[in-house]
LUMZALO-378542 format. One record per residue (C-alpha): residue in three letters; residue number from 1; y, z, x negated. Coordinates in steps of 0.25 Angstrom, whole numbers, plus 5000, padded with zeros to 4 digits. Layout:
<recs>
rec r ALA	k NUM	v Y	w Z	u X;
...
</recs>
This chain:
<recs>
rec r UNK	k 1	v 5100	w 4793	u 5121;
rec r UNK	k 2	v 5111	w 4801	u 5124;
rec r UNK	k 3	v 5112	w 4816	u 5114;
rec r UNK	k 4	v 5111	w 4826	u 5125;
rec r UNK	k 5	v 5107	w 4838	u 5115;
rec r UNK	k 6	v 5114	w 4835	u 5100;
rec r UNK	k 7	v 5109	w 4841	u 5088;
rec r UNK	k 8	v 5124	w 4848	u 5086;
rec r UNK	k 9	v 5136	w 4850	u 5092;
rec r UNK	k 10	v 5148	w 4860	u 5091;
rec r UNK	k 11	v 5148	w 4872	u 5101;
rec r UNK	k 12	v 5166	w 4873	u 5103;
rec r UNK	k 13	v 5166	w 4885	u 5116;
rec r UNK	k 14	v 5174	w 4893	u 5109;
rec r UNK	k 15	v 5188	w 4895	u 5103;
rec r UNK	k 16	v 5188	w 4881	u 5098;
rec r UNK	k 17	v 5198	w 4876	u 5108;
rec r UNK	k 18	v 5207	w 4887	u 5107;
rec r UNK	k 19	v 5209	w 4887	u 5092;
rec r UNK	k 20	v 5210	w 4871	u 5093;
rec r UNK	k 21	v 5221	w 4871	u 5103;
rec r UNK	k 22	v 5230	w 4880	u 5094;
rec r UNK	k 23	v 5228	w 4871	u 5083;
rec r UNK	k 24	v 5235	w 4861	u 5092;
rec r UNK	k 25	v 5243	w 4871	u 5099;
rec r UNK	k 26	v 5247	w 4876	u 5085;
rec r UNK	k 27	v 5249	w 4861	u 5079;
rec r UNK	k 28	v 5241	w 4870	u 5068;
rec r UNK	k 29	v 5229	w 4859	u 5067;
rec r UNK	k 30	v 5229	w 4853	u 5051;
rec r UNK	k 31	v 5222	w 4861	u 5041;
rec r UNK	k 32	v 5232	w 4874	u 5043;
rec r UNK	k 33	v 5232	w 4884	u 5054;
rec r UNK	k 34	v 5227	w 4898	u 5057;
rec r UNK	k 35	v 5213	w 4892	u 5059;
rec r UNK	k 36	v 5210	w 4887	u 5045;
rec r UNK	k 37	v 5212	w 4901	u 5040;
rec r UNK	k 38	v 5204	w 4908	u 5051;
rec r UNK	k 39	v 5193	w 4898	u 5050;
rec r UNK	k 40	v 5192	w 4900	u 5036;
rec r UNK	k 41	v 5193	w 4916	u 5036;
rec r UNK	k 42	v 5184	w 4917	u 5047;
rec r UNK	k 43	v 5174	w 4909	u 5042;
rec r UNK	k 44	v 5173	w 4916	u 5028;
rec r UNK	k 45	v 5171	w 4930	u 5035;
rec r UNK	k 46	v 5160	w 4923	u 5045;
rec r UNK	k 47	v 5152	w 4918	u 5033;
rec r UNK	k 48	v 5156	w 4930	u 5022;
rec r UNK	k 49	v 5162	w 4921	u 5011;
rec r UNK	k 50	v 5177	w 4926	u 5007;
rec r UNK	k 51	v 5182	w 4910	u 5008;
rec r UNK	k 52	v 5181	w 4899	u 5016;
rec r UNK	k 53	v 5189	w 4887	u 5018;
rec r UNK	k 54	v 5190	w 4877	u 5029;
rec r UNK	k 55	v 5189	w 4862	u 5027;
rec r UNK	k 56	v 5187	w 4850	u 5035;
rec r UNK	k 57	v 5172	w 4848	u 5034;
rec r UNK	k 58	v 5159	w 4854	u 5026;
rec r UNK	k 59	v 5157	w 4842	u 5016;
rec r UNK	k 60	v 5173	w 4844	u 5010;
rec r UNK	k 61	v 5168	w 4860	u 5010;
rec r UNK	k 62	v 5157	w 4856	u 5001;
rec r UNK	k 63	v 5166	w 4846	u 4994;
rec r UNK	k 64	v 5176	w 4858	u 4991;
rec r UNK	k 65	v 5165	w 4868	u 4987;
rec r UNK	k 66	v 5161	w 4858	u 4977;
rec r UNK	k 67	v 5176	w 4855	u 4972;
rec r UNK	k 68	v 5179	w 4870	u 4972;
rec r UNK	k 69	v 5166	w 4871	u 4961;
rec r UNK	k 70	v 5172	w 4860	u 4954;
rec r UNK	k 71	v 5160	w 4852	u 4956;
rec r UNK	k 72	v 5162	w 4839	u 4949;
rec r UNK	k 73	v 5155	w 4825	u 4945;
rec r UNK	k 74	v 5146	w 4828	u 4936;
rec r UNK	k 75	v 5141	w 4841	u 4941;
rec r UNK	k 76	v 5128	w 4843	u 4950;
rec r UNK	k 77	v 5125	w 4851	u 4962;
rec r UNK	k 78	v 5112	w 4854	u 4968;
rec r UNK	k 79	v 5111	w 4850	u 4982;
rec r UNK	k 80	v 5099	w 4851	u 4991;
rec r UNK	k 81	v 5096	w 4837	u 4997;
rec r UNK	k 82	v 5093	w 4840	u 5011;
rec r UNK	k 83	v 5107	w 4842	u 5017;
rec r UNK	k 84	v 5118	w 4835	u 5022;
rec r UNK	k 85	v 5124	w 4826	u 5014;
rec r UNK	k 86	v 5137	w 4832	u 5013;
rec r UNK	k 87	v 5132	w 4842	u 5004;
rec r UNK	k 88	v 5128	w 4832	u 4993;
rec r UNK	k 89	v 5142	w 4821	u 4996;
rec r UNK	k 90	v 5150	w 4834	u 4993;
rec r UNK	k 91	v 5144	w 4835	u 4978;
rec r UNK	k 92	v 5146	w 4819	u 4976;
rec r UNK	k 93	v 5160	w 4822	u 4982;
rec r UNK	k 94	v 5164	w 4829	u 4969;
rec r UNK	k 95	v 5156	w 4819	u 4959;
rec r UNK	k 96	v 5144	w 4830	u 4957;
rec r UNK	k 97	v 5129	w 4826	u 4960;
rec r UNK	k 98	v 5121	w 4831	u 4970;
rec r UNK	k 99	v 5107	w 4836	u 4964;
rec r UNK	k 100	v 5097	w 4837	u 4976;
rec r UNK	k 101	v 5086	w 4847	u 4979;
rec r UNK	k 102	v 5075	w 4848	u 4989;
rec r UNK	k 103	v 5073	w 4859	u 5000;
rec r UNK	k 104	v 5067	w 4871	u 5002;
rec r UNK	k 105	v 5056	w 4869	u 5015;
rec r UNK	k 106	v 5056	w 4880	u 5021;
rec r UNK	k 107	v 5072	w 4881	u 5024;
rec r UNK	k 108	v 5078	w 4867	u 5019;
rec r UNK	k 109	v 5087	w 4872	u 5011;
rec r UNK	k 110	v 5089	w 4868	u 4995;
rec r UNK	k 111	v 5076	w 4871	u 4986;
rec r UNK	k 112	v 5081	w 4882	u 4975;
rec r UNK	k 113	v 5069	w 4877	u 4966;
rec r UNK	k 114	v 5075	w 4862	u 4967;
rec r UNK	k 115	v 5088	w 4867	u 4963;
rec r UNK	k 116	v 5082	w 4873	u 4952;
rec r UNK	k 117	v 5075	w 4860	u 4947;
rec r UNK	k 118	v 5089	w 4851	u 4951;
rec r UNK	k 119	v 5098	w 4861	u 4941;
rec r UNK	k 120	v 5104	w 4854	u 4928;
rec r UNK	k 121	v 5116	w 4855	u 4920;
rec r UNK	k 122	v 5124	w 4848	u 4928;
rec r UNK	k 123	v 5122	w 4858	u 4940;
rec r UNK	k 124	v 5134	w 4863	u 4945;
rec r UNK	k 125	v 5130	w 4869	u 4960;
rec r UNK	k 126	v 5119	w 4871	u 4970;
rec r UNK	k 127	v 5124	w 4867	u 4984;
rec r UNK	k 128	v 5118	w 4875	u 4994;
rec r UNK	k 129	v 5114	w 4868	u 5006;
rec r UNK	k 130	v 5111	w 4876	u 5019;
rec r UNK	k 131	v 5104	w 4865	u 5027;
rec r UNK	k 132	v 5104	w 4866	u 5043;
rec r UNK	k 133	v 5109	w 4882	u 5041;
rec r UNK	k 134	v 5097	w 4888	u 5033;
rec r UNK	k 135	v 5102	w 4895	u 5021;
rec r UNK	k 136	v 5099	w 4888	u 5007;
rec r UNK	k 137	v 5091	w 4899	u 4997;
rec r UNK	k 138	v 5104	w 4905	u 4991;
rec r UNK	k 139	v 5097	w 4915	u 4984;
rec r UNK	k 140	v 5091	w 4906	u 4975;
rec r UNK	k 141	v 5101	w 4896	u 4973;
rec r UNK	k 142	v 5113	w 4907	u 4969;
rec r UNK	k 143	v 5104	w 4910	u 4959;
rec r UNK	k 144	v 5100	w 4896	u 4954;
rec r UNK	k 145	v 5117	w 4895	u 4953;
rec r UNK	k 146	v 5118	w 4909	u 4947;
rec r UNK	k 147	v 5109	w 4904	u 4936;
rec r UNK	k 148	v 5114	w 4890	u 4932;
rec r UNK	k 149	v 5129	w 4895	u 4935;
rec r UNK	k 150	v 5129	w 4885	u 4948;
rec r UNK	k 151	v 5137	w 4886	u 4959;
rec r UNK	k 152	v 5130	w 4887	u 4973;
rec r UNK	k 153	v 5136	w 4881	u 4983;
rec r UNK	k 154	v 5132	w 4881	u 5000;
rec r UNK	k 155	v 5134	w 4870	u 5009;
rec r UNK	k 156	v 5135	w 4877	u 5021;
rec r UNK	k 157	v 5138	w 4866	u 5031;
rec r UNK	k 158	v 5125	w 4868	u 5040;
rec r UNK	k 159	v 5124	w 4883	u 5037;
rec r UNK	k 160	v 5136	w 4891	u 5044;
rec r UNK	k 161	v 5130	w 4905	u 5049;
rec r UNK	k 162	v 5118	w 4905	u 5038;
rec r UNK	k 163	v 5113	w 4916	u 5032;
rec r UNK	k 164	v 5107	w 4918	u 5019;
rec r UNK	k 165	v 5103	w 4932	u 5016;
rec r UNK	k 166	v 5111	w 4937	u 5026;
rec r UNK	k 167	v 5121	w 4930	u 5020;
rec r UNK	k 168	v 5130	w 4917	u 5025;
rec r UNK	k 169	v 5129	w 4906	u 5015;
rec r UNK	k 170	v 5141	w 4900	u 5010;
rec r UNK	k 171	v 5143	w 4913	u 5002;
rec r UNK	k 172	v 5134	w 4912	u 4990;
rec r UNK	k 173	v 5137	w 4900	u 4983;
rec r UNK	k 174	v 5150	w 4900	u 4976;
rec r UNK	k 175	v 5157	w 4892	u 4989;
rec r UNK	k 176	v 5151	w 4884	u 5001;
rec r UNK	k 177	v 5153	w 4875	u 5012;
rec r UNK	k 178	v 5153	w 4876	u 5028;
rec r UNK	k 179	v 5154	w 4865	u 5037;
rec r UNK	k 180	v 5158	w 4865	u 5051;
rec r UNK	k 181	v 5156	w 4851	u 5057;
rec r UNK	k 182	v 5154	w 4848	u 5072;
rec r UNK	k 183	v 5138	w 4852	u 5070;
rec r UNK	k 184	v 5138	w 4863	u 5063;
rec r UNK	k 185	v 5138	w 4879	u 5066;
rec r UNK	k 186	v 5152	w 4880	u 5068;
rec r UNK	k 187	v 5162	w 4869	u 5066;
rec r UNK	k 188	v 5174	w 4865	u 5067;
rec r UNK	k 189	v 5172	w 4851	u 5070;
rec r UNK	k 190	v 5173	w 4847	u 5055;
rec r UNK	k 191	v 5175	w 4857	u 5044;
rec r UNK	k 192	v 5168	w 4864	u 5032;
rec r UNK	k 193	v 5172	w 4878	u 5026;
rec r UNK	k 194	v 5171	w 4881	u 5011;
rec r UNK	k 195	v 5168	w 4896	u 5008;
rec r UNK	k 196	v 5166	w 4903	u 4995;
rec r UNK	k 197	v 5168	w 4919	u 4990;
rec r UNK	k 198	v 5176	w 4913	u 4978;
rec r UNK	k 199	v 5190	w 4913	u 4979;
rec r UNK	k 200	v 5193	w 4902	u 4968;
rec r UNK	k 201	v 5183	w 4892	u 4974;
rec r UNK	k 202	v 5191	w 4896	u 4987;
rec r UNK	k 203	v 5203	w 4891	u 4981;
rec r UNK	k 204	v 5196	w 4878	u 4975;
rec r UNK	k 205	v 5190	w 4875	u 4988;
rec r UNK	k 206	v 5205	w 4877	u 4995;
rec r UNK	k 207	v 5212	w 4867	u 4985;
rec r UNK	k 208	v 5202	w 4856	u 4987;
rec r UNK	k 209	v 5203	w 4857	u 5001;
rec r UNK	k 210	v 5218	w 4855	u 5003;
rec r UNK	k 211	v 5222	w 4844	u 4993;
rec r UNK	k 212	v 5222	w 4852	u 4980;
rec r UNK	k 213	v 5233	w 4860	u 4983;
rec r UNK	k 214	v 5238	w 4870	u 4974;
rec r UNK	k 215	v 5240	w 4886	u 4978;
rec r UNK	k 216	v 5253	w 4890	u 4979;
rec r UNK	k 217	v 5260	w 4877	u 4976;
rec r UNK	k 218	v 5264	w 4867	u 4989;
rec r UNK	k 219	v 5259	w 4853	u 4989;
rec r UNK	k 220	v 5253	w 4855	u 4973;
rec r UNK	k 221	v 5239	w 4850	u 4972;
rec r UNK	k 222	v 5232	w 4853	u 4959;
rec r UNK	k 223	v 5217	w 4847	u 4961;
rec r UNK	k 224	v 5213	w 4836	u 4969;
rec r UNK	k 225	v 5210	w 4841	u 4983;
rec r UNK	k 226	v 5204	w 4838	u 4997;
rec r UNK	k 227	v 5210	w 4838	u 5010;
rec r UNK	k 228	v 5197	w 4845	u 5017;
rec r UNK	k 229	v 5205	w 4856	u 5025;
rec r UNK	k 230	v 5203	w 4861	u 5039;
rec r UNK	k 231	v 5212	w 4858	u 5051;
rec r UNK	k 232	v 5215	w 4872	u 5059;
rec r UNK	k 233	v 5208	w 4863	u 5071;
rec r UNK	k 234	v 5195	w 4864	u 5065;
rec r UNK	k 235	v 5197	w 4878	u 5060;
rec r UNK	k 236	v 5201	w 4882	u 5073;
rec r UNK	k 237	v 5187	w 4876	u 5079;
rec r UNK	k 238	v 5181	w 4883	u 5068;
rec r UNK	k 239	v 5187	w 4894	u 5070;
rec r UNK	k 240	v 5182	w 4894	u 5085;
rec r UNK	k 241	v 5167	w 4892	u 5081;
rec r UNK	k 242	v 5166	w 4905	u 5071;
rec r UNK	k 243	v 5170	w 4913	u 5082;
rec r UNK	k 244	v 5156	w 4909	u 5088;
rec r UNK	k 245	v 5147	w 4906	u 5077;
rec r UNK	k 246	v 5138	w 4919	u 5078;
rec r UNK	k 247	v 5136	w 4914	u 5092;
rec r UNK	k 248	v 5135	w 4900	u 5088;
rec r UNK	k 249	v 5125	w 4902	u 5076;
rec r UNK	k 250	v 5116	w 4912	u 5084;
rec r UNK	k 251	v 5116	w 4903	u 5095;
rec r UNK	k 252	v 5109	w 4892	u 5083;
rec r UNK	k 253	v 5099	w 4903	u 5078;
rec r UNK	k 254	v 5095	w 4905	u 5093;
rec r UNK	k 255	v 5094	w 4889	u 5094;
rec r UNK	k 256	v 5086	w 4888	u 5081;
rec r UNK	k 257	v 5078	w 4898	u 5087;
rec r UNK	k 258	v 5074	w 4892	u 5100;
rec r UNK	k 259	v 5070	w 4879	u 5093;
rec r UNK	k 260	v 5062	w 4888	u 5084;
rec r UNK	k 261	v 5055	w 4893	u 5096;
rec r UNK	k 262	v 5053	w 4880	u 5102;
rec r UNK	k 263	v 5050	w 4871	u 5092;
rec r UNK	k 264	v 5038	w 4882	u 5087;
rec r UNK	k 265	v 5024	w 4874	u 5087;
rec r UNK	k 266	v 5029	w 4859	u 5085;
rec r UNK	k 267	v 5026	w 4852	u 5072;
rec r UNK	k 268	v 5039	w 4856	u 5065;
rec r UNK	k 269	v 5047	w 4866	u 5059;
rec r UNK	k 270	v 5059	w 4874	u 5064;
rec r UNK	k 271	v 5071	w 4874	u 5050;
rec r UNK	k 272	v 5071	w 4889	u 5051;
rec r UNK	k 273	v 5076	w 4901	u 5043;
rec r UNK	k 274	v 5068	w 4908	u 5031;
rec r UNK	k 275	v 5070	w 4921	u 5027;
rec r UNK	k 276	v 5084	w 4926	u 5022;
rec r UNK	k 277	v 5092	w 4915	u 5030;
rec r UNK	k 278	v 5098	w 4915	u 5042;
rec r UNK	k 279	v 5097	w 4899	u 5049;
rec r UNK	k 280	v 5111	w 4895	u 5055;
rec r UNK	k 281	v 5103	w 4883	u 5061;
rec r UNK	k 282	v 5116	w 4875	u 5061;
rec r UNK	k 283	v 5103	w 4864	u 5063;
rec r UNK	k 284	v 5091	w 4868	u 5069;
rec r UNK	k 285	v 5080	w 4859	u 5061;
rec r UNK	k 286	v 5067	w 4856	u 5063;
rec r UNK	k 287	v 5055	w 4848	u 5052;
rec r UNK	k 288	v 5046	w 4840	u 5060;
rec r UNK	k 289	v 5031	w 4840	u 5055;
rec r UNK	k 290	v 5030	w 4827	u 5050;
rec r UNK	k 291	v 5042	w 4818	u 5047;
rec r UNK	k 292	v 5038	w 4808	u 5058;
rec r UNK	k 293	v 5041	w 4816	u 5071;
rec r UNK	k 294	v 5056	w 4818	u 5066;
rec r UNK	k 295	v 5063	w 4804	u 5070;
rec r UNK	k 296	v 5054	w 4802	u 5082;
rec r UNK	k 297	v 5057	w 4817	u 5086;
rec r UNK	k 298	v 5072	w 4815	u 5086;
rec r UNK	k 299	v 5072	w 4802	u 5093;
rec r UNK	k 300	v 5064	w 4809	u 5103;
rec r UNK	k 301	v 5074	w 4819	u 5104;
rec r UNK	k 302	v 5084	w 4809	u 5106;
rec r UNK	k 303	v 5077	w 4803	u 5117;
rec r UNK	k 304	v 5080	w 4815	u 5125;
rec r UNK	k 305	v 5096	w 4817	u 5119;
rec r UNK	k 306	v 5092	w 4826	u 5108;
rec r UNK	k 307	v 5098	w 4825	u 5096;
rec r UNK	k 308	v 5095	w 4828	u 5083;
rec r UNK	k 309	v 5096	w 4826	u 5067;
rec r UNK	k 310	v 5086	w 4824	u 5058;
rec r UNK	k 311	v 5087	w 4834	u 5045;
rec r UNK	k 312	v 5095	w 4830	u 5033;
rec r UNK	k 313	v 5091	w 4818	u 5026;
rec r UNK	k 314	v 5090	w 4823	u 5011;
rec r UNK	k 315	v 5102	w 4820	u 5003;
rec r UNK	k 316	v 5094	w 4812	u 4991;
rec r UNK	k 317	v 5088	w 4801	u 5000;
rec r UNK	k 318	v 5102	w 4797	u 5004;
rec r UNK	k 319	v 5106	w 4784	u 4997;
rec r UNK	k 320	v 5120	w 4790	u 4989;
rec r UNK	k 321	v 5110	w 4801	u 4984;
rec r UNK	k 322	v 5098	w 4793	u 4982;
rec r UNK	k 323	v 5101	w 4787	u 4969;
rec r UNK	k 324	v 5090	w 4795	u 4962;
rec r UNK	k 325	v 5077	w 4796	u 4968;
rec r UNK	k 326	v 5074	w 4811	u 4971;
rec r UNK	k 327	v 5063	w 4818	u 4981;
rec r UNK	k 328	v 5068	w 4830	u 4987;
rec r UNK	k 329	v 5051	w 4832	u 4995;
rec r UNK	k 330	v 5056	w 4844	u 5005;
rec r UNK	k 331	v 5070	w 4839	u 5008;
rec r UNK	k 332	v 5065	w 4826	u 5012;
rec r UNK	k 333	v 5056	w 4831	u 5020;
rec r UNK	k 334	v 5063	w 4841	u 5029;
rec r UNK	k 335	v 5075	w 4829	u 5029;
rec r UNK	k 336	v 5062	w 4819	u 5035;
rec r UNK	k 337	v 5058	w 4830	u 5045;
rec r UNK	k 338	v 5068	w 4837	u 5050;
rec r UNK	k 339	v 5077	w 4837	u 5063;
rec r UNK	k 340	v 5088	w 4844	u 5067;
rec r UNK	k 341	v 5089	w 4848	u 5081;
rec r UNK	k 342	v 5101	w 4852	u 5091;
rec r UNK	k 343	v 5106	w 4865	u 5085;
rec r UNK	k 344	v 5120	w 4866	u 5092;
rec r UNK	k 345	v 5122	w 4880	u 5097;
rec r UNK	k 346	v 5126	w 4877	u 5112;
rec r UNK	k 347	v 5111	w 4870	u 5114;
rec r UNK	k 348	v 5107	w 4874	u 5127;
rec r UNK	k 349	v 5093	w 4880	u 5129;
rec r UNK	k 350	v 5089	w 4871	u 5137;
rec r UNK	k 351	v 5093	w 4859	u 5126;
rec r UNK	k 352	v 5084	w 4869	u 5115;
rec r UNK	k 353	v 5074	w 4867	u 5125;
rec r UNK	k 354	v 5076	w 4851	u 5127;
rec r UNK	k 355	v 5076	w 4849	u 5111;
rec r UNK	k 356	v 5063	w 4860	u 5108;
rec r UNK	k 357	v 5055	w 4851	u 5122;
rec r UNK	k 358	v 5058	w 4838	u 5116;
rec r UNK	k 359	v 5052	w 4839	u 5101;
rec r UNK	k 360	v 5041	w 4847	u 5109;
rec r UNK	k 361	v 5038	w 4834	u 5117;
rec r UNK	k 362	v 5038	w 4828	u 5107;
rec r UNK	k 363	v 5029	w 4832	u 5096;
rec r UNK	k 364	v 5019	w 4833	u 5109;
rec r UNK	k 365	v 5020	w 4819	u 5111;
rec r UNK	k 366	v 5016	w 4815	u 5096;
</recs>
């Protein structure tokens, strides 16, 4: 069947084109040029952090937060299990082990008790992961890392426009990660961004990007680098999209919102916001009652050219992280029942409509 409403896709009616073409008519389109800089500056004053660097995708930003803590074999950090599975590659990137935790129900984000139960002496971070653009409990974890002197780290990937507190996250742990792929909030096709308020893990997290090189001193490199910079191409579509993400994450709450309204009385539950956080809905998520409807559910959404995903499948269940047994009760569930469905910001009411009719018909034909 042919997808006539995907989960996702990128939204590009704005000064994408124009910034694009004076890359090319500029000949400025490696990883220098007035975009990178912009992009960067932009950014940082957009989410209220002091630094942000640009790099070529989110899993070498989470790659470069770990390096710039000098996170190392040997070391563990604490990672919740329900997530994508770039979070938990980029702490095996540097030889460290991922220690998994479980979830919270009522939002899906990392269980502070479990992190509290996971804690040894080998702990070196707590990574923060913002799962579908619902804040994590940063309160609890700051003050888990204030405690046992940890870093906290956020994988921000899903959660451009999130709020915690009032707040955007990205700012409370020590430094964090964005990404900007083709699905996500605002992209720049690929990309990631690394942002932190501390001006020495700035400077780490710069080295690493561009091959190690040394300040001050042309073609000297003093540590073994990464060539994980942003071309001015993809700052420049970045760029672009900033300008419109207040329209573009309002637009998602109002999405989130009419599926909330719609989907009210069917044997499910909408993945909404609790008290304190702000929901970017960079997916809007659903948790079928019982974990049988969810496969039959999205082939009979496919039927009729919808598409969607189903939730994360947790971490510790996949084969290279499955070397110990390990139950992980809440995350496995939510990864059995949930579904993500079409959460792009151009979906047209009349394709809200079409989605919200066809799960209704089917749960009335159970």
């Amino acid at each position: 069947m042919k997808i006539t409403i995907p989960v996702y896709q990128p939204t590009l009616d704005g000064n994408e084109k124009k910034y694009v073409l004076e890359c090319l008519d500029t000949n400025w389109i490696s990883s220098k040029g007035r975009f990178v800089q912009e992009f960067e500056r932009r950014f940082a004053e957009y989410t209220g952090v002091r630094y942000a660097s640009a790099v070529c995708n989110g899993t070498a930003a989470l790659h470069l937060v770990l390096l710039a803590l000098g996170i190392g074999a040997g070391d563990e950090v604490i990672v919740p299990t329900l997530t994508y599975v770039a979070s938990v590659n980029a702490i095996s990137y540097t030889g460290a082990t991922p220690i998994f935790v479980d979830s919270v129900r009522e939002t899906w984000q990392m269980d502070p008790n479990d992190v509290r139960q996971k804690l040894s002496n080998r702990t070196r971070a707590i990574m923060a992961v913002h799962l579908y653009g619902h804040p994590c409990d940063l309160d609890s974890l700051r003050a888990i890392a204030d405690q046992h002197g940890l870093f906290l780290v956020e994988d921000c990937a899903e959660a451009f426009g999130t709020l915690y507190q009032g707040r955007h996250v990205g700012g409370t742990g020590q430094i964090s990660a964005y990404s900007f792929y083709g699905n996500k909030a605002i992209t720049t096709g690929e990309g990631g961004m690394v942002v932190t308020n501390d001006p020495t893990l700035h400077e780490r997290a710069v080295r690493f990007r561009g091959q190690g090189l040394a300040l001050g001193r042309e073609y000297w490199h003093d540590v073994i680098g990464y060539n994980y910079r942003m071309t001015n191409i993809c700052a420049a579509i970045g760029l672009a999209q900033l300008e419109r993400a207040d329209a573009t994450l309002q637009r998602k709450r109002e999405l989130a919102a009419r599926y909330r309204q719609g989907l009210a009385g069917l044997p499910l539950t909408f993945h909404d916001e609790t008290a304190g956080a702000r929901h970017s809905y960079w997916m809007c998520s659903i948790l079928v009652e019982d974990r049988m409807y969810r496969d039959p559910l999205r082939e009979h959404l496919a039927t009729s050219g919808i598409e969607t995903r189903p939730v994360f499948f947790p971490v510790h269940t996949m084969p290279m992280y499955s070397q110990h047994f390990q139950r992980h009760p809440v995350a496995e569930d939510l990864g059995w029942r949930g579904v993500n469905l079409p959460s792009w910001p151009a979906l047209e009411e009349k394709q809200v409509m079409q989605v919200i009719g066809k799960i209704k018909d089917y749960f009335a034909a159970r």
